[in-house]
SETI-390953 format. One record per residue (C-alpha): x, y, z; residue number from 1. Coordinates in steps of 0.1 Angstrom, whole numbers, plus 5000, padded with zeros to 4 digits. Example, Ala and Ser with C-alpha at 12.3 -4.5 7.8 and 13.67 -1.06 7.14 Angstrom:
BEGIN
xx:5123&yy:4955&zz:5078&n:1
xx:5137&yy:4989&zz:5071&n:2
This chain:
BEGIN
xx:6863&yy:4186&zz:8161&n:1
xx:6826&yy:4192&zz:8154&n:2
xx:6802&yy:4179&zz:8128&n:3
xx:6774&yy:4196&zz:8108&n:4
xx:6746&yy:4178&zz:8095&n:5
xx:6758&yy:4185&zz:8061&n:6
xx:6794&yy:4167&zz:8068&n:7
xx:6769&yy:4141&zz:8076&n:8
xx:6746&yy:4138&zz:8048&n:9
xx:6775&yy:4142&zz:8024&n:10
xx:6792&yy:4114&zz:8046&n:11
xx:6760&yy:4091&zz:8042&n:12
xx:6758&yy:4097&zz:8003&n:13
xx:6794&yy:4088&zz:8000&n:14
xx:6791&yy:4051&zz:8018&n:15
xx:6756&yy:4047&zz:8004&n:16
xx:6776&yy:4051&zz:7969&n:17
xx:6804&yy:4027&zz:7979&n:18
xx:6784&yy:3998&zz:7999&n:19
xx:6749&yy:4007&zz:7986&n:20
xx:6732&yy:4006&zz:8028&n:21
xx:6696&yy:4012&zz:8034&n:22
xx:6683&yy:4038&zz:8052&n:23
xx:6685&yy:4020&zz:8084&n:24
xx:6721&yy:4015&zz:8083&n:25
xx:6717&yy:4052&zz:8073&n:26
xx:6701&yy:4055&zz:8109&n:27
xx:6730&yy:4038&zz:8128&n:28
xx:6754&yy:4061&zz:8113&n:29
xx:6738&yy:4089&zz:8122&n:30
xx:6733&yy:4076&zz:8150&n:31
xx:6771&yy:4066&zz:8158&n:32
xx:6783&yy:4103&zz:8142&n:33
xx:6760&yy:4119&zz:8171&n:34
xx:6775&yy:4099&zz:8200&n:35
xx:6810&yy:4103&zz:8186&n:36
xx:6803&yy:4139&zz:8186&n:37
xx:6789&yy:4141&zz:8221&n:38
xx:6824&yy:4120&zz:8233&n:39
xx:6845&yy:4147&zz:8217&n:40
xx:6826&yy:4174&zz:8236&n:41
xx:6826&yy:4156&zz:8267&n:42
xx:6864&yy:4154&zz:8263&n:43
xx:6870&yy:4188&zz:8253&n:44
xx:6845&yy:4198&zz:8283&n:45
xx:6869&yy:4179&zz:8306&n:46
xx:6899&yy:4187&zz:8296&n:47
xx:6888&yy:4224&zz:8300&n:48
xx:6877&yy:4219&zz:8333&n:49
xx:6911&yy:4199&zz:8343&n:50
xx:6933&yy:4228&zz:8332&n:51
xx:6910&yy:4251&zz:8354&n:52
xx:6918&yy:4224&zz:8384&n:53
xx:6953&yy:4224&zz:8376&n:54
xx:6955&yy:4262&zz:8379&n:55
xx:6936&yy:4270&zz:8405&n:56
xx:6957&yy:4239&zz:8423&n:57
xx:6990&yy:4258&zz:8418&n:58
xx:6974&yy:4293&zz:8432&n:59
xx:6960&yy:4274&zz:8463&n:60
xx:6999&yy:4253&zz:8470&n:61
xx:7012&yy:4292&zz:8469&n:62
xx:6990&yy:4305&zz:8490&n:63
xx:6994&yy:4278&zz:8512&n:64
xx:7037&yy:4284&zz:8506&n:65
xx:7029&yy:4321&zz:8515&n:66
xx:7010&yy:4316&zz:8550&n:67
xx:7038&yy:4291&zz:8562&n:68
xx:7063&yy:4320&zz:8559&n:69
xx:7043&yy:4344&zz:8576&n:70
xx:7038&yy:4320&zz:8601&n:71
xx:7076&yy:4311&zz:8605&n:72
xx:7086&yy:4347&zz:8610&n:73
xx:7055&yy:4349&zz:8636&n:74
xx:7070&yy:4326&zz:8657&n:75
xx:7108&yy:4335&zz:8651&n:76
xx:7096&yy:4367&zz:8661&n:77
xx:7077&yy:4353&zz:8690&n:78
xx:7105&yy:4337&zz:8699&n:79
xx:7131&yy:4364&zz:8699&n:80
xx:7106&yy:4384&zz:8722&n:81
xx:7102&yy:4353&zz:8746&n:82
xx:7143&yy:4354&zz:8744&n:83
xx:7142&yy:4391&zz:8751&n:84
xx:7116&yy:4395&zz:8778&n:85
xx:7137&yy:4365&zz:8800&n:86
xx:7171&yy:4387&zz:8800&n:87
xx:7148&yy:4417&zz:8806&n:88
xx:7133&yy:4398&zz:8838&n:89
xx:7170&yy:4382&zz:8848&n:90
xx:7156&yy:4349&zz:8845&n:91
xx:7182&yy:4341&zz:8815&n:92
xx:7180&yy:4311&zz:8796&n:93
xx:7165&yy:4279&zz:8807&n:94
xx:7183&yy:4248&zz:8815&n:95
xx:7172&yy:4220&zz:8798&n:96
xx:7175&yy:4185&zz:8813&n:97
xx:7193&yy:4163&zz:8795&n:98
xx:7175&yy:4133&zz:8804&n:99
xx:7134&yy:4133&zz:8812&n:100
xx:7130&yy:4123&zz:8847&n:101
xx:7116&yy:4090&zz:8853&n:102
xx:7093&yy:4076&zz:8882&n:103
xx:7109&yy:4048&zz:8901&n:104
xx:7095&yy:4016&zz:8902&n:105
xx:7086&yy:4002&zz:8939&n:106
């Protein structure tokens, strides 16, 4: 939405017709128009830089989605050659123990 000084003038004219105001009323509602005006661009500015947030937010979460795959095939691979390398040395698989040792009390 934007204003020219002619929508303005024509504007004034019309309420100076209809309430007969003085130039300094004139003033104010020039004066009024102009900050109204500089609202709506501040909005518009904003809500132009929210969508480029908003997109560049989406880009970043699937970049973000991306690397976490890589990473989980990384360390499924890892773990695969971990797997491999123990049947390769005959040391097998682990056992794990069931239950954490504990230091006794004395």
């Amino acid at each position: 939405m934007s204003f020219c000084p002619n929508e303005v003038g024509v504007g004034r004219k019309l309420l100076n017709g209809l309430h007969g105001t003085s130039n300094h009323q004139d003033e104010g509602i020039v004066k009024f128009m102009n900050g109204f005006k500089g609202i709506v661009e501040r909005i518009k500015s904003l809500e132009a830089e929210r969508r480029n947030l908003v997109l560049e937010i989406d880009e970043l979460k699937k970049m973000a989605d991306s690397k976490a795959k890589a990473l989980e095939n990384e360390v499924s691979m890892l773990r695969e050659e971990v797997k491999s390398l123990r049947v390769l040395l005959g040391a097998g698989e682990p056992e794990l123990d069931p239950e954490p040792k504990r230091k006794q009390a004395r």
